[in-house]
C-alpha positions as CSV (number, residue, x, y, z in Angstrom):
1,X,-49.1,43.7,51.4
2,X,-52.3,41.4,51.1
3,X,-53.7,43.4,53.9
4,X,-53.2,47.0,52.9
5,X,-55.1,45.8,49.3
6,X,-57.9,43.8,50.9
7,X,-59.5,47.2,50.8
8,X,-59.3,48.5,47.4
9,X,-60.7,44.7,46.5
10,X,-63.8,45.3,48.3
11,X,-64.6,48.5,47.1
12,X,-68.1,49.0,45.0
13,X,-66.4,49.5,41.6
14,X,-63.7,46.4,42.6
15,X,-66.4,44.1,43.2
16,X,-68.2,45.3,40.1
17,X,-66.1,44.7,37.8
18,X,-65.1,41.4,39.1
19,X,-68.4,39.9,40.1
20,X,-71.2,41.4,37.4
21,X,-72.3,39.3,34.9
22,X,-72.5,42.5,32.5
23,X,-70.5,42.6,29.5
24,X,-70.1,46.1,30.1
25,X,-67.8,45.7,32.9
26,X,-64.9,43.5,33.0
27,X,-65.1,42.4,28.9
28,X,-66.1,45.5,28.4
29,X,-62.7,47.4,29.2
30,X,-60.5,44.6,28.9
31,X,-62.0,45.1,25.4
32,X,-61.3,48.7,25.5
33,X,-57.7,48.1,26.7
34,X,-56.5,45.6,23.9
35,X,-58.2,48.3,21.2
36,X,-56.2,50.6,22.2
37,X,-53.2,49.1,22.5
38,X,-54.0,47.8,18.8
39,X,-54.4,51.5,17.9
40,X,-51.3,52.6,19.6
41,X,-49.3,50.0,18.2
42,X,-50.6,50.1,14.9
43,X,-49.9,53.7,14.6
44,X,-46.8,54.0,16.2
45,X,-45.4,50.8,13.4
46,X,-47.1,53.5,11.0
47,X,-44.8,56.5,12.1
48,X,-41.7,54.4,12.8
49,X,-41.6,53.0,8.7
50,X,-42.3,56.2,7.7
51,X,-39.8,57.4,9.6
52,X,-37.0,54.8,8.0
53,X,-38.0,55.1,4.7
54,X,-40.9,53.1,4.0
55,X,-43.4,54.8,1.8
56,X,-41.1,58.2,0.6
57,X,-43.6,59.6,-1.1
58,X,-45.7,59.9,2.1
59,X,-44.3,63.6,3.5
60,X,-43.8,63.4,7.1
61,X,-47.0,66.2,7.9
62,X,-49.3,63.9,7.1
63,X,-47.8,61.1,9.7
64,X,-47.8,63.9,12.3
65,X,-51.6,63.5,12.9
66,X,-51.5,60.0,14.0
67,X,-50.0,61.8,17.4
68,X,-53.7,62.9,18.0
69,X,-55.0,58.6,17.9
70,X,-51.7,57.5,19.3
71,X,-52.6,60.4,22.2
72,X,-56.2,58.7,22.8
73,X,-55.3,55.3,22.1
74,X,-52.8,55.8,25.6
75,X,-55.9,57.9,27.4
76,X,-57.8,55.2,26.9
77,X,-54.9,52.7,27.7
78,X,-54.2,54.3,30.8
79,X,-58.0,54.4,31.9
80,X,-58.9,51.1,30.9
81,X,-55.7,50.0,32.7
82,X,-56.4,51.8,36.1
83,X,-60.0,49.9,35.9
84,X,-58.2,46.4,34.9
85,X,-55.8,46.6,38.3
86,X,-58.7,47.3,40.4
87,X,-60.6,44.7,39.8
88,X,-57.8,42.1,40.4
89,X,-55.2,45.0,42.9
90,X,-53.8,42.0,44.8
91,X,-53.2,39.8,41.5
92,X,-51.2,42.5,39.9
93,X,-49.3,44.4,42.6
94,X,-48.0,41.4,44.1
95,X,-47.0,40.2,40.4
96,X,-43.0,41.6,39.5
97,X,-43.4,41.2,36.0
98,X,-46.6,43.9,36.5
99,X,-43.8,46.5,37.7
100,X,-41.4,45.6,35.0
101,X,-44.7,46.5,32.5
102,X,-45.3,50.0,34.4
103,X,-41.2,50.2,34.1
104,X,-41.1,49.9,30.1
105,X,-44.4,51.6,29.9
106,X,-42.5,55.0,31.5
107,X,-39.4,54.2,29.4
108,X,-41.5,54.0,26.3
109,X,-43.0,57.5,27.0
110,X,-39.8,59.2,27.7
């Protein structure tokens, strides 16, 4: 497995987010990646109260439009994410708890 990944790791954008002393790459989206999971969680707690009762006099329309950030918030997630596993592809696909994540990730979405 550590040879069929070898070559993802030394690919331009691999060692550029691993090696460059830029903030704009590796802080940059891990950055990007823990706003949005902020954002997604924040909203989803949002919905999910409103949902069981918290704040009645809140109508249910108005919740509906957090779909659009929660939508965004797992764009960027998703992007962010697919930049974060290759810069380290060995690290996390040889890690089981990283397919548990993906695992929970697809049961959360269905």
């Amino acid at each position: 497995m550590y040879s069929s990944l070898a070559w993802l790791e030394a690919t331009a954008p691999s060692v550029w987010l691993r090696e460059s002393p830029s903030l704009w790459a590796f802080p940059f989206v891990l950055i990007l990646h823990t706003v949005g999971m902020g954002f997604l969680a924040g909203t989803n707690v949002a919905m999910d109260l409103r949902v069981v009762g918290f704040a009645p006099k809140i109508p249910l329309s108005l919740v509906e439009k957090f779909f659009l950030v929660m939508k965004i918030s797992f764009v960027v997630n998703a992007a962010s994410g697919v930049l974060l596993l290759i810069a380290y592809p060995t690290k996390a696909l040889t890690n089981p708890l990283f397919y548990v994540k993906l695992l929970l990730i697809a049961a959360g979405l269905v």
